[in-house]
Residue frames as qw, qx, qy, qz and C-alpha x, y, z in Angstrom:
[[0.799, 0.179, 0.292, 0.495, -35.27, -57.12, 25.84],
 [0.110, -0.767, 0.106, 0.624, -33.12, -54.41, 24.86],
 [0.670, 0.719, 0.185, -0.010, -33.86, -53.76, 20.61],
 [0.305, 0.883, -0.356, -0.019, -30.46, -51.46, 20.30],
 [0.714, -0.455, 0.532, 0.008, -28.45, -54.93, 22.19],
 [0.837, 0.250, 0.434, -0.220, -29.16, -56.92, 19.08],
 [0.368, 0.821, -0.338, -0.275, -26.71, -57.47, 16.77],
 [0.988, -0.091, 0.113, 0.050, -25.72, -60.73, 15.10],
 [0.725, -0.398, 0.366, 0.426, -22.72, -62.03, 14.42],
 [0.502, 0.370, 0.389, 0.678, -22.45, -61.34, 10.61],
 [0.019, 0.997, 0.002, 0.076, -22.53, -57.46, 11.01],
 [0.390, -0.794, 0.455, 0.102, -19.32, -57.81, 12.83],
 [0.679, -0.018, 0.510, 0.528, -17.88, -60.06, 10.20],
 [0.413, 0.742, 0.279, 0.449, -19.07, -57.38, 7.70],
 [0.206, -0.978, -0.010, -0.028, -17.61, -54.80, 9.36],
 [0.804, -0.265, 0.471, 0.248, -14.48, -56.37, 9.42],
 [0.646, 0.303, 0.535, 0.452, -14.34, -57.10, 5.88],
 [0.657, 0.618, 0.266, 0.340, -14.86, -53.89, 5.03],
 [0.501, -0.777, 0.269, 0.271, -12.56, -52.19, 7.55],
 [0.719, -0.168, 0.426, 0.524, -9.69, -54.62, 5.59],
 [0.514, 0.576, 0.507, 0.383, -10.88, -53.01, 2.11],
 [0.100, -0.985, -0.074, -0.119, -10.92, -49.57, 3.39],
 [0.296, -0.901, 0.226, 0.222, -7.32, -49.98, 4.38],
 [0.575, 0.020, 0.475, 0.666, -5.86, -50.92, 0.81],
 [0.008, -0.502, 0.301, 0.810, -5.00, -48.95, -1.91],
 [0.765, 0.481, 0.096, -0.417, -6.78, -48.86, -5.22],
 [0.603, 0.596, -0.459, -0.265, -3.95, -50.56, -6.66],
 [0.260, -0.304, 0.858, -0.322, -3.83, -53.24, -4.32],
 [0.780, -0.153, -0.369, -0.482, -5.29, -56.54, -4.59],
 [0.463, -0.343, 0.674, -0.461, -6.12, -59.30, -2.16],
 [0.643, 0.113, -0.672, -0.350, -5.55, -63.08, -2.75],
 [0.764, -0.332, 0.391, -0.391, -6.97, -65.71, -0.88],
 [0.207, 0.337, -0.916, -0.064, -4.68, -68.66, -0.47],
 [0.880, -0.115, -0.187, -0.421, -6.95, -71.72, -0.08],
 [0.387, -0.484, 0.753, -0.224, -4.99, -74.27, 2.82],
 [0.059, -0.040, -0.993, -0.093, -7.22, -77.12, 1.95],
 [0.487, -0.524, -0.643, -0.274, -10.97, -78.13, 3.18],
 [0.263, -0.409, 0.434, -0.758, -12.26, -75.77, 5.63],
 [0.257, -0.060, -0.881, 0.393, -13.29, -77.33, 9.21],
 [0.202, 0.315, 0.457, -0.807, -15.67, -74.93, 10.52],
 [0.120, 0.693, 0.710, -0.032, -19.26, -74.13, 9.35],
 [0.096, 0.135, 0.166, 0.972, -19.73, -70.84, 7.91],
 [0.032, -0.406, -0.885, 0.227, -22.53, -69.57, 9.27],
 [0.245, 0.573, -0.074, -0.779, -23.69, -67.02, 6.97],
 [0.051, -0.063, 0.844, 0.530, -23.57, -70.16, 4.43],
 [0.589, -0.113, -0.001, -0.800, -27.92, -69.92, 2.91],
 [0.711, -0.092, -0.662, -0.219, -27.77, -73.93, 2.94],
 [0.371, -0.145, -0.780, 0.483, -26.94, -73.94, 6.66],
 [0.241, 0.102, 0.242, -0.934, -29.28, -71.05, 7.44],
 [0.661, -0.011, -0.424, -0.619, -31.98, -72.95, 5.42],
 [0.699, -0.172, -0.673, -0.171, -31.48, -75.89, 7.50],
 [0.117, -0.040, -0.508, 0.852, -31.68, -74.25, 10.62],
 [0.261, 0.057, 0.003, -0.964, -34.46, -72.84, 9.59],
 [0.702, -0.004, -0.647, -0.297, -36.15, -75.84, 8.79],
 [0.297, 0.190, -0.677, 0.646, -35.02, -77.09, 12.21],
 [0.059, -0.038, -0.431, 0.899, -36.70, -74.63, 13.85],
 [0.513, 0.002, -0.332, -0.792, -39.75, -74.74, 11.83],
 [0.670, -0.147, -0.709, -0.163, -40.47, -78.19, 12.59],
 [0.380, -0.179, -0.742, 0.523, -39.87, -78.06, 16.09],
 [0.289, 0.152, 0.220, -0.919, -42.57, -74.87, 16.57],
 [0.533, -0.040, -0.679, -0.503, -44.73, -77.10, 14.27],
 [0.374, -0.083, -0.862, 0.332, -44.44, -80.30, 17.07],
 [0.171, -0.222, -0.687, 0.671, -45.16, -78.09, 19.66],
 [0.414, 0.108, -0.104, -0.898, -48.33, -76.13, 18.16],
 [0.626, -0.016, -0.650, -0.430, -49.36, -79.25, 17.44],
 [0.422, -0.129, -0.830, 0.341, -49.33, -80.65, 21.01],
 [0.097, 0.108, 0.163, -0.976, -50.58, -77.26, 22.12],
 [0.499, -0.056, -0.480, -0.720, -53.39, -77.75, 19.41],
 [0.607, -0.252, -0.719, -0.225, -54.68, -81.12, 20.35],
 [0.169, -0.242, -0.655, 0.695, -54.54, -80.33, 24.42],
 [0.028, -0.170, -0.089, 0.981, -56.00, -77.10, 23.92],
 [0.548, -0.198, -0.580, -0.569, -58.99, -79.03, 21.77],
 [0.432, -0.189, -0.822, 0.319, -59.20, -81.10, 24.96],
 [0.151, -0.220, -0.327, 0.907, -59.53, -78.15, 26.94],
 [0.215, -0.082, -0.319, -0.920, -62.01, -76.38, 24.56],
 [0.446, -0.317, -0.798, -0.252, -64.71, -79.18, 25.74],
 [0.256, -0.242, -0.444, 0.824, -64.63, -77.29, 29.15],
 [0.104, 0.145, 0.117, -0.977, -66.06, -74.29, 27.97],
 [0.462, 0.470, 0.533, -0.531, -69.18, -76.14, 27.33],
 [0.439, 0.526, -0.415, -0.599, -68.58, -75.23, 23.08],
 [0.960, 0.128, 0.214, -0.132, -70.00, -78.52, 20.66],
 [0.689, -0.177, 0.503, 0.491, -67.11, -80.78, 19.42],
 [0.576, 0.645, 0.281, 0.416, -67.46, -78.74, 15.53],
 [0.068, -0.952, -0.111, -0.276, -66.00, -75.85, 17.72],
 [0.804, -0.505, 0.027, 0.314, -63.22, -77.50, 19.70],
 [0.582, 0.252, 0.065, 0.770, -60.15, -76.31, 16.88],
 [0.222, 0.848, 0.099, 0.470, -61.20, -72.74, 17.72],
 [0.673, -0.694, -0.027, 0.255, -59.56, -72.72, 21.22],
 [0.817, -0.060, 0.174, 0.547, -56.28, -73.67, 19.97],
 [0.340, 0.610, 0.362, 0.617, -56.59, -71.01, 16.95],
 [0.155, -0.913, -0.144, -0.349, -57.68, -68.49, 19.12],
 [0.675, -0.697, 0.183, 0.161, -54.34, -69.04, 21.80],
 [0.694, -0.052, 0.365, 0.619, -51.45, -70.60, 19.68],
 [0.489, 0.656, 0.368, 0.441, -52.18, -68.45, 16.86],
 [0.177, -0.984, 0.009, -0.012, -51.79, -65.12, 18.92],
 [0.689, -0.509, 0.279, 0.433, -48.74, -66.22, 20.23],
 [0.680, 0.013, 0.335, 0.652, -47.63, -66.47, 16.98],
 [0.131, 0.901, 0.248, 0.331, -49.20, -63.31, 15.53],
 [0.311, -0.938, -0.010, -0.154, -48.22, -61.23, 18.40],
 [0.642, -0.444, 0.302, 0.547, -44.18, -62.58, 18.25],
 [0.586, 0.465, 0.393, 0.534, -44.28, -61.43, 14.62],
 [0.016, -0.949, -0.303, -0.079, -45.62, -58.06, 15.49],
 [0.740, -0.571, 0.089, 0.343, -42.59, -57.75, 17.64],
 [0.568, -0.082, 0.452, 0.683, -40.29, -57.97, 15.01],
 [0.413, 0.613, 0.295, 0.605, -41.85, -55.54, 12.58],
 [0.236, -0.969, 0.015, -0.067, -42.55, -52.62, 15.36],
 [0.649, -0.561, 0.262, 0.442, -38.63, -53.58, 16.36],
 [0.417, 0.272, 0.292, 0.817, -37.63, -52.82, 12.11],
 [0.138, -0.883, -0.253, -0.371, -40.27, -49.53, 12.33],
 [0.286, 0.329, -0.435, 0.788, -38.23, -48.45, 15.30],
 [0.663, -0.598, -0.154, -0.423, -41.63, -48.59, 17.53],
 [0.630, -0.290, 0.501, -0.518, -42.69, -49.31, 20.86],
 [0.315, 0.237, -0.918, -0.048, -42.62, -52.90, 21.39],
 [0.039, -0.117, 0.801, -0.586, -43.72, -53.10, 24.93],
 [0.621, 0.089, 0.244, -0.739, -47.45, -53.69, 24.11],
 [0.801, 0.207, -0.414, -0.380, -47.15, -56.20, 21.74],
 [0.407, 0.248, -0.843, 0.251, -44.56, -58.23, 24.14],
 [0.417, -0.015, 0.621, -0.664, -48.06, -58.41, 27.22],
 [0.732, 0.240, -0.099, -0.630, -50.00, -59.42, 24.60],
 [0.665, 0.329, -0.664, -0.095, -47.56, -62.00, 24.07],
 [0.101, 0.276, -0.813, 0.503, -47.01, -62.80, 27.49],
 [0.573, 0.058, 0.279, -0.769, -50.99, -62.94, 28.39],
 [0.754, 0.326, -0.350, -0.450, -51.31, -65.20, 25.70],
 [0.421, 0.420, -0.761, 0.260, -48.39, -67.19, 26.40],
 [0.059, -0.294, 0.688, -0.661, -49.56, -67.58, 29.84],
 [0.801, 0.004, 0.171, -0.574, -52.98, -68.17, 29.30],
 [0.810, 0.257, -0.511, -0.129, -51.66, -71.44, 26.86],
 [0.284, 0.529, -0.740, 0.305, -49.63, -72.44, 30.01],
 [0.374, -0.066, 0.648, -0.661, -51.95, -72.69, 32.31],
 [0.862, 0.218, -0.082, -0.451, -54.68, -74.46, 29.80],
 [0.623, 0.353, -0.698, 0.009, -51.71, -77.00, 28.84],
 [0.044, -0.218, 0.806, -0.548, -51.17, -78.05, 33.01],
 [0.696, 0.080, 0.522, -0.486, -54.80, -78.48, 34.06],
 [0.772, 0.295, -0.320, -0.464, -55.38, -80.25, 30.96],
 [0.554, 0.300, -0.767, 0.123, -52.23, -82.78, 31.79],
 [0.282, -0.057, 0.657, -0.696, -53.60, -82.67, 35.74],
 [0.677, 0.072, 0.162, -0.714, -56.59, -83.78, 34.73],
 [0.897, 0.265, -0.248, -0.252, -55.83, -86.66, 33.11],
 [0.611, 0.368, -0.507, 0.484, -53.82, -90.03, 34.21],
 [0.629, -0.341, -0.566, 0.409, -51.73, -90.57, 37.25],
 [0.007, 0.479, -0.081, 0.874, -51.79, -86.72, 37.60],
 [0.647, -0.531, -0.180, -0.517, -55.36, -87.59, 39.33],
 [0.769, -0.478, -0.384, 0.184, -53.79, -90.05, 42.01],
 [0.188, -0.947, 0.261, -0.027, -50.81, -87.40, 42.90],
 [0.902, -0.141, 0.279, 0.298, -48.11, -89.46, 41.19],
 [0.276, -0.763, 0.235, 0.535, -44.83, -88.05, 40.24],
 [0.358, 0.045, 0.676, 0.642, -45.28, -88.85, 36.51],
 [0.171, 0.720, 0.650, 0.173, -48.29, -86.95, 36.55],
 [0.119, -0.873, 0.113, 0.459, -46.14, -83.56, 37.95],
 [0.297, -0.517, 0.466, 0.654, -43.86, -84.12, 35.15],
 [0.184, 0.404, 0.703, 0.556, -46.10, -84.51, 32.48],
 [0.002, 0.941, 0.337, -0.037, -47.57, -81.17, 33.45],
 [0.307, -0.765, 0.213, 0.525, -44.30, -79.49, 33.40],
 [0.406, -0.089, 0.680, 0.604, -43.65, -80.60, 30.25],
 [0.178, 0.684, 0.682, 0.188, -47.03, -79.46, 28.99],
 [0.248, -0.838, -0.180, 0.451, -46.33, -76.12, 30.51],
 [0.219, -0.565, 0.490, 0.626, -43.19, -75.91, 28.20],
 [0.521, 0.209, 0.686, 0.463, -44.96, -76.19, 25.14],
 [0.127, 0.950, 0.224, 0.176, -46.59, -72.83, 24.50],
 [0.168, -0.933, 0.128, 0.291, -43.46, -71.60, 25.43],
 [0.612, -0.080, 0.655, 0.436, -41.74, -73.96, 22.45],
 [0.462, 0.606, 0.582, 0.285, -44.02, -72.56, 20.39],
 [0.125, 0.971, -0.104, -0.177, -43.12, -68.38, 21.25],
 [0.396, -0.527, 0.598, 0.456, -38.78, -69.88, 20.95],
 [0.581, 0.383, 0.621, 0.360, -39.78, -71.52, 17.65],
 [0.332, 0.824, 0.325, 0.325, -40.93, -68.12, 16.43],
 [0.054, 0.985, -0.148, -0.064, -38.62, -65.74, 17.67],
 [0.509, -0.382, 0.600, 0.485, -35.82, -67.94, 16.57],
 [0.591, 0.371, 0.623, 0.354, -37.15, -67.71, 13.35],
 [0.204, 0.958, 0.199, 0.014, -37.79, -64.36, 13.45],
 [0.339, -0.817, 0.409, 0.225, -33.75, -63.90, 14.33],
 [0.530, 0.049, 0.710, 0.462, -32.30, -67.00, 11.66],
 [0.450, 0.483, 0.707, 0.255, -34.44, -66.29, 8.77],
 [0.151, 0.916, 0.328, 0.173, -35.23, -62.86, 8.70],
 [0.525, 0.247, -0.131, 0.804, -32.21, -59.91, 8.88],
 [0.466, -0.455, -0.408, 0.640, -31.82, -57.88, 11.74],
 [0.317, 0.887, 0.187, 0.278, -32.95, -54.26, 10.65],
 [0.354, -0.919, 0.110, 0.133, -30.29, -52.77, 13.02],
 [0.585, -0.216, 0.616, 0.481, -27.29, -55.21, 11.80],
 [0.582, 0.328, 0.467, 0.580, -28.50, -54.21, 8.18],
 [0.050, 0.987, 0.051, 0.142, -28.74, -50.47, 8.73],
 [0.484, -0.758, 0.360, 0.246, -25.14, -50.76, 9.87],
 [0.770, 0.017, 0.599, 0.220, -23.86, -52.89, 7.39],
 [0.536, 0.689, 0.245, 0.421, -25.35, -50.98, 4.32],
 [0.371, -0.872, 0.123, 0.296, -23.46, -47.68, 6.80],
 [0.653, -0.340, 0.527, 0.424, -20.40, -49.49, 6.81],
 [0.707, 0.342, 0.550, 0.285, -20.84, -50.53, 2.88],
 [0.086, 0.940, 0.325, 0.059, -21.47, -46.76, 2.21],
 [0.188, -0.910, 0.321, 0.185, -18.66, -45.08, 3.76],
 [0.670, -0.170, 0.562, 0.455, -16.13, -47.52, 2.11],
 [0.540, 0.506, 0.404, 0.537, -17.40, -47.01, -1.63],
 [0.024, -0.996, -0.088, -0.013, -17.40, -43.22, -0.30],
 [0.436, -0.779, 0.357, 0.273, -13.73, -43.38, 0.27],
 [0.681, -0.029, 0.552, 0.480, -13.16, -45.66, -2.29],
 [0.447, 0.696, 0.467, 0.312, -14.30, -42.90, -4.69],
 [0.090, -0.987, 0.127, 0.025, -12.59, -40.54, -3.27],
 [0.485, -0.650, 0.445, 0.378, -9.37, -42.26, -3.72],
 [0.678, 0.361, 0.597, 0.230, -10.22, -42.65, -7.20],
 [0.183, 0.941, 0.286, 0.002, -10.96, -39.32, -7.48],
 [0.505, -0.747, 0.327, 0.282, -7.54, -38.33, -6.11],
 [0.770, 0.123, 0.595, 0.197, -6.20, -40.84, -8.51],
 [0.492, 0.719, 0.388, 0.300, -7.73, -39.22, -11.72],
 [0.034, 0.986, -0.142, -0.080, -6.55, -35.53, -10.55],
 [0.748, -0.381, 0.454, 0.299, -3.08, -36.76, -10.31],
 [0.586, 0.249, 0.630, 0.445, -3.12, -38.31, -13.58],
 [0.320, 0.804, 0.463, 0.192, -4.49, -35.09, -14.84],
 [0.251, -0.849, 0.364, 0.291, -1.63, -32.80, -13.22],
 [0.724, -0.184, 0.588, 0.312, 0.50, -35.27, -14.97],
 [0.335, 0.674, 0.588, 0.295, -1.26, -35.16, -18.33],
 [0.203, 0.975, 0.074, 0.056, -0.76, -31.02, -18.18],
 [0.340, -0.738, 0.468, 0.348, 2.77, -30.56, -16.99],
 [0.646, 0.094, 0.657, 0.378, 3.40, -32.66, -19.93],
 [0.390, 0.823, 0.356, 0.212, 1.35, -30.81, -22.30],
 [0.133, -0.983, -0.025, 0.125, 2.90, -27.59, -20.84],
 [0.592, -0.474, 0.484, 0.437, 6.34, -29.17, -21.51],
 [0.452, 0.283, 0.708, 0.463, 5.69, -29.84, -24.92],
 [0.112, 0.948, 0.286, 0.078, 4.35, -26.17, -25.49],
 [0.266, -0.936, 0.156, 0.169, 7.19, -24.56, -24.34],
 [0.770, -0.144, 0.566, 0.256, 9.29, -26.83, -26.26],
 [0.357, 0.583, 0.550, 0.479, 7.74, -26.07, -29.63],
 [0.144, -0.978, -0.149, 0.025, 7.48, -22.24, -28.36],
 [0.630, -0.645, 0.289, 0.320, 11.00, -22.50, -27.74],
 [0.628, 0.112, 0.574, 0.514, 11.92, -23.96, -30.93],
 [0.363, 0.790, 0.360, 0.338, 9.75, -21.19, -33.05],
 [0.351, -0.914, 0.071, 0.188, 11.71, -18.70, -31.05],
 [0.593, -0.349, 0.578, 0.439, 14.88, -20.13, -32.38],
 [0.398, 0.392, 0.606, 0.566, 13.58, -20.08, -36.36],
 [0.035, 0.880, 0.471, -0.049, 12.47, -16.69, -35.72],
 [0.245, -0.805, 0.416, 0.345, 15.85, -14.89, -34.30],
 [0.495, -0.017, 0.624, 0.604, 17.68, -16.88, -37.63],
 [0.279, 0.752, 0.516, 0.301, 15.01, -15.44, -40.04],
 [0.138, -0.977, -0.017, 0.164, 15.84, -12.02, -38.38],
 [0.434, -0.639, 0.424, 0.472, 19.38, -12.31, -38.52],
 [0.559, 0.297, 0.598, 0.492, 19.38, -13.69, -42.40],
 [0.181, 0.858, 0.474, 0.083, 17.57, -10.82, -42.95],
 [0.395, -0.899, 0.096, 0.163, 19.71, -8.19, -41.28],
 [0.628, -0.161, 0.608, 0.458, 22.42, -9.67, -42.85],
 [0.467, 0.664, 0.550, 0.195, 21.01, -9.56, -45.90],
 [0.108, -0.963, -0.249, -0.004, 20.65, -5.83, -45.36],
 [0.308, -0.759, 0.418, 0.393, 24.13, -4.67, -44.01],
 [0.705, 0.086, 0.577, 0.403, 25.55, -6.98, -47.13],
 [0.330, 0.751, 0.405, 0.404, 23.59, -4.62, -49.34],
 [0.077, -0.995, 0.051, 0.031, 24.78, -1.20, -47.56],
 [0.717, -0.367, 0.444, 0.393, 28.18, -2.73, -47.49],
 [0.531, 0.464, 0.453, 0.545, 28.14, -3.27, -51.51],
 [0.193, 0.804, 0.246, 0.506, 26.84, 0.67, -51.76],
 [0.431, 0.364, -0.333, 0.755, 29.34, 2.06, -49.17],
 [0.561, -0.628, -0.017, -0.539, 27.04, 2.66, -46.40],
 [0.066, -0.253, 0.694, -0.671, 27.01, 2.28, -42.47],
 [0.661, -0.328, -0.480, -0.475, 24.06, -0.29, -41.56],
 [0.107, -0.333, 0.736, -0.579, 23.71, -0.70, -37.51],
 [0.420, -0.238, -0.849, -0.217, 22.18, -3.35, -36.46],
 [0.622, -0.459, 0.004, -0.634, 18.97, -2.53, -34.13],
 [0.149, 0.127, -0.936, 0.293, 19.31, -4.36, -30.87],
 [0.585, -0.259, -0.005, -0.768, 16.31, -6.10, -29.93],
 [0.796, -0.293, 0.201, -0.490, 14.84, -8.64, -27.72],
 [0.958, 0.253, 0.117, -0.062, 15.49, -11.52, -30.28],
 [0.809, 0.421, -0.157, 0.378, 19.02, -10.22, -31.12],
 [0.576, -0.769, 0.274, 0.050, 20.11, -9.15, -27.63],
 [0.899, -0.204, 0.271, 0.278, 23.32, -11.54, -28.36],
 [0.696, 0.624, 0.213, 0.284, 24.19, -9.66, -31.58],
 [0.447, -0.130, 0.036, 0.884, 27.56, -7.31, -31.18],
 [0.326, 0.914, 0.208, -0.127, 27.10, -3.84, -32.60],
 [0.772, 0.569, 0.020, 0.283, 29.10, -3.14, -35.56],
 [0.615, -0.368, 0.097, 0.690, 32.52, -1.77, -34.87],
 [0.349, 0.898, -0.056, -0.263, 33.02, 1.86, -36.07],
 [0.797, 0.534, 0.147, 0.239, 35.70, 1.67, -39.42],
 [0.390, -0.666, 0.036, 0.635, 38.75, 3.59, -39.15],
 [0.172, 0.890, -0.015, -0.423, 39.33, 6.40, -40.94],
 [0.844, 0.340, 0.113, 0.399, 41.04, 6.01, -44.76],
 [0.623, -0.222, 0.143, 0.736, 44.24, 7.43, -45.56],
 [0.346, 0.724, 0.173, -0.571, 43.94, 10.83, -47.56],
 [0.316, 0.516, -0.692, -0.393, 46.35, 9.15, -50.47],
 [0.808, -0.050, 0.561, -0.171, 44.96, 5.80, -50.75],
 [0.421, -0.357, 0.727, 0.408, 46.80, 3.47, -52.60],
 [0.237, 0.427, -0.369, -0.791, 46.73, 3.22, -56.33],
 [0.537, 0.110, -0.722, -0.422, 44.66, 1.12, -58.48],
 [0.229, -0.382, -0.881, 0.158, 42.53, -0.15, -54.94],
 [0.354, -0.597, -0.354, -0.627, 39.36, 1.37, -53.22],
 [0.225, -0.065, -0.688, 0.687, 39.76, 1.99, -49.63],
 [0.331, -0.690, -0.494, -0.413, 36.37, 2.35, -47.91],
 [0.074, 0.161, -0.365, 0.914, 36.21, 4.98, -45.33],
 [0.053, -0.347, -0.549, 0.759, 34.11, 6.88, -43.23],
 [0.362, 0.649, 0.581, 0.332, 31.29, 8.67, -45.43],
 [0.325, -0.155, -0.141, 0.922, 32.46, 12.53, -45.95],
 [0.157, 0.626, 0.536, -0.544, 30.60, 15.12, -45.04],
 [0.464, 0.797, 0.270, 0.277, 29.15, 17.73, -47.91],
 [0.185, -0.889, 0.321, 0.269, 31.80, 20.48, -46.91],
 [0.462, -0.492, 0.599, 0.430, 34.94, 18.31, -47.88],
 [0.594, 0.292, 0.693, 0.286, 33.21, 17.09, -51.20],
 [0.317, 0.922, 0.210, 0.065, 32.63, 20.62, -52.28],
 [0.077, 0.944, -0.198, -0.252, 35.79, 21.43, -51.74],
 [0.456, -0.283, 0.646, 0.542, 37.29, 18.89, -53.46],
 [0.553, 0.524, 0.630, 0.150, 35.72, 19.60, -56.50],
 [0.014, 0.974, -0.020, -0.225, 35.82, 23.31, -56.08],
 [0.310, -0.845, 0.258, 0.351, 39.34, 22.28, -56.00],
 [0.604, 0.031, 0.761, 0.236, 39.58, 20.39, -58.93],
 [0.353, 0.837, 0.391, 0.145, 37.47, 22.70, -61.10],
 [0.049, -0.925, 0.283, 0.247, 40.22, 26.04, -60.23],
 [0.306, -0.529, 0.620, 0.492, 42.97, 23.63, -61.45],
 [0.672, 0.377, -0.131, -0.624, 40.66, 22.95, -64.49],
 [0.048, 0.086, -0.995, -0.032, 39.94, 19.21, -64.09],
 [0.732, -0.196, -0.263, -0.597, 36.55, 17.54, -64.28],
 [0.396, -0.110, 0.709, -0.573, 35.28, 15.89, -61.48],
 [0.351, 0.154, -0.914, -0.131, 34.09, 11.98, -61.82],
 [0.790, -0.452, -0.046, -0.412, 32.21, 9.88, -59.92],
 [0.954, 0.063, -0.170, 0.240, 35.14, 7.81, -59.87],
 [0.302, 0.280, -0.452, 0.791, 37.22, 10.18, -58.58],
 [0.538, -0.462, 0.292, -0.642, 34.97, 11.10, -55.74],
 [0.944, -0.027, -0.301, -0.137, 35.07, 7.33, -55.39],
 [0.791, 0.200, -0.281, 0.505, 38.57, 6.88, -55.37],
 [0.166, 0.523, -0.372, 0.749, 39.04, 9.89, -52.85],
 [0.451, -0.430, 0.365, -0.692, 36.69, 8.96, -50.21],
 [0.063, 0.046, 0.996, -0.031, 36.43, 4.82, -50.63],
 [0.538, 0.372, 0.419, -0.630, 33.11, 4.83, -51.80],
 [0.674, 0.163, 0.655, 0.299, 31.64, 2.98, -54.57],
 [0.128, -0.091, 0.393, 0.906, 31.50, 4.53, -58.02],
 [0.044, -0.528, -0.544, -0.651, 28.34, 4.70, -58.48],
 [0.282, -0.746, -0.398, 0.453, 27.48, 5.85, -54.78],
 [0.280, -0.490, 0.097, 0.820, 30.31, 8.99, -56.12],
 [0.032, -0.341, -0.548, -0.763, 28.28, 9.39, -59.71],
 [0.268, -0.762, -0.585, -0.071, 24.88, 9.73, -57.29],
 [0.319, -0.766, -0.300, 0.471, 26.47, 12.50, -54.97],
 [0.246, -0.208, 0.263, 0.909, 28.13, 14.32, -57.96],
 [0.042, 0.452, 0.506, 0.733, 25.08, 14.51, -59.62],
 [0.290, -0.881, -0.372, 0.035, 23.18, 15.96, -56.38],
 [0.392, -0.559, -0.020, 0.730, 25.94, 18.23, -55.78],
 [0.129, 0.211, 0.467, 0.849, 25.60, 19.59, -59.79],
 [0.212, -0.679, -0.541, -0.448, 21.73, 20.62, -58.67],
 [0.394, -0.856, -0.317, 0.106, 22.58, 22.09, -55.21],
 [0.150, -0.904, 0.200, 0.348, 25.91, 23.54, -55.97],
 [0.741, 0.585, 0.108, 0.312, 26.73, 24.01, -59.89],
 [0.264, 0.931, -0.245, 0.061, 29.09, 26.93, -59.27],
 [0.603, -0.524, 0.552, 0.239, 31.70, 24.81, -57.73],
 [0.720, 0.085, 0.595, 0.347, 31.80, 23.18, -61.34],
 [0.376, 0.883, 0.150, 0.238, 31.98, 26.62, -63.36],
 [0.616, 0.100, -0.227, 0.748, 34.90, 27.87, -60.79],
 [0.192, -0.760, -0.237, -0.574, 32.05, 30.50, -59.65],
 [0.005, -0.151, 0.635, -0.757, 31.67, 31.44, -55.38],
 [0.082, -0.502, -0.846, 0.162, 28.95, 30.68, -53.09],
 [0.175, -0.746, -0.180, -0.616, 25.95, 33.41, -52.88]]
């Protein structure tokens, strides 16, 4: 017999089944429509396998038992007292059956077989030949009538009912180690894929799950960017408002955040008579022209204001009280009518 041949039918229905599974998606499901009352036998079902098995059991029973009671016949031969006849049988049928079991476990072990399957055959043979002479011996066998050849052939085929009884049981009842080393294979590489397309799954969902996050950072990054360049600019404002009021030039710094912002336009130059009773803001004048309007104001013996230094250069009055009173500490003689050293 060839051990690696063997392979029942339900491997190849598992295999199958999970072939189909292996080629859906995890988000696939599979319904079974139900036609009506199935026709066929299912023959993986455990009540039909149980009564098979039964079946078989009884019929290896029968035939041990015909075996048995010949084989007691027989036992009277060897001369042994009648409290000794049952040991024949025991000592023939029983191998048989021993030595078909063996079979089957060296065939799950991966062993050698080939010793236990002579033993079986020796055995087997010996019961074949005890089962004929016994039916020869007895009956029209003795006159050479043709019910006595077929009741030896039929005897013949009972030690060999009794090895089919047991390796059909050993093939119904008991799982195939080869069909279930494939099977649990099979069973393996599926949940292996199926966990890998879970796995696949989850990363996905987790690319998902950041680009999101990352969206919503950059969002709120975005926004504080926006309340950041107003705060600046209120501020700045602020600032030029206040150099504005005290007659000043305030440039706005161009940075990063206020990249958009203009830079200030330069002022044009006031008039040297600005009109009467308003305040024309100018350019700020340098310290040369302010000494010499004073100088020239002091020779035609006038005092010198802040308000007139106002009113001559557009500046506020008190900006022109501040620069008259530094100009009284760094150069008094203009306001005596004196000369420089």
């Amino acid at each position: 017999m060839n051990d690696e041949a063997a392979q029942p039918e339900n491997h190849a229905r598992a295999t199958s089944r999970f072939s189909r599974h292996d080629q859906a998606t995890p988000n696939e499901t599979t319904t079974a429509v139900n036609t009506g009352q199935k026709s066929r036998i299912n023959p993986d079902d455990h009540r039909f396998v149980r009564l098979i098995t039964i079946g078989v059991a009884f019929a290896g029973l029968v035939a041990f038992a015909i075996s048995f009671v010949a084989l007691m016949e027989v036992a009277s031969w060897l001369g042994l007292p009648a409290w000794m006849h049952w040991a024949v049988p025991a000592f023939i049928d029983t191998a048989i059956l021993v030595y078909a079991g063996s079979i089957l476990i060296h065939k799950t072990r991966g062993e050698k077989t080939w010793q236990s399957w002579a033993l079986l055959a020796a055995f087997t043979g010996l019961s074949v030949i005890a089962n004929v002479a016994h039916a020869l011996s007895y009956g029209d066998a003795k006159e050479g009538s043709w019910q006595g050849i077929v009741g030896a052939v039929i005897a013949g085929m009972v030690p060999f009912a009794v090895f089919a009884a047991t390796e059909q049981l050993s093939r119904v009842a008991v799982e195939d180690p080869i069909s279930r080393r494939r099977e649990k294979q099979a069973e393996a590489e599926w949940l292996a894929e199926q966990a890998q397309r879970e796995r696949k799954q989850l990363e996905v969902e987790a690319e998902r799950e950041r680009a999101r996050q990352d969206a919503e950072l950059a969002h709120e990054q975005h926004a504080t960017n926006i309340e950041v360049v107003r705060a600046q600019r209120e501020a700045l404002a602020t600032r030029a408002a206040q150099a504005a009021e005290d007659g000043e030039q305030f440039a706005l710094a161009r940075t990063p955040w206020l990249s958009s912002v203009p830079d200030p336009e330069e002022p044009e130059r006031a008039p040297s008579q600005p009109v009467s009773g308003t305040k024309q803001k100018t350019r700020t004048p340098d310290l040369n022209a302010l000494v010499d309007f004073i100088a020239g104001r002091t020779a035609l013996g006038e005092d010198t204001s802040g308000a007139h230094l106002a009113t001559q250069f557009g500046f506020s009055d008190k900006t022109g009280r501040r620069r008259l009173s530094a100009l009284r500490e760094s150069h008094p003689q203009i306001f005596t009518g004196g000369t420089n050293d």
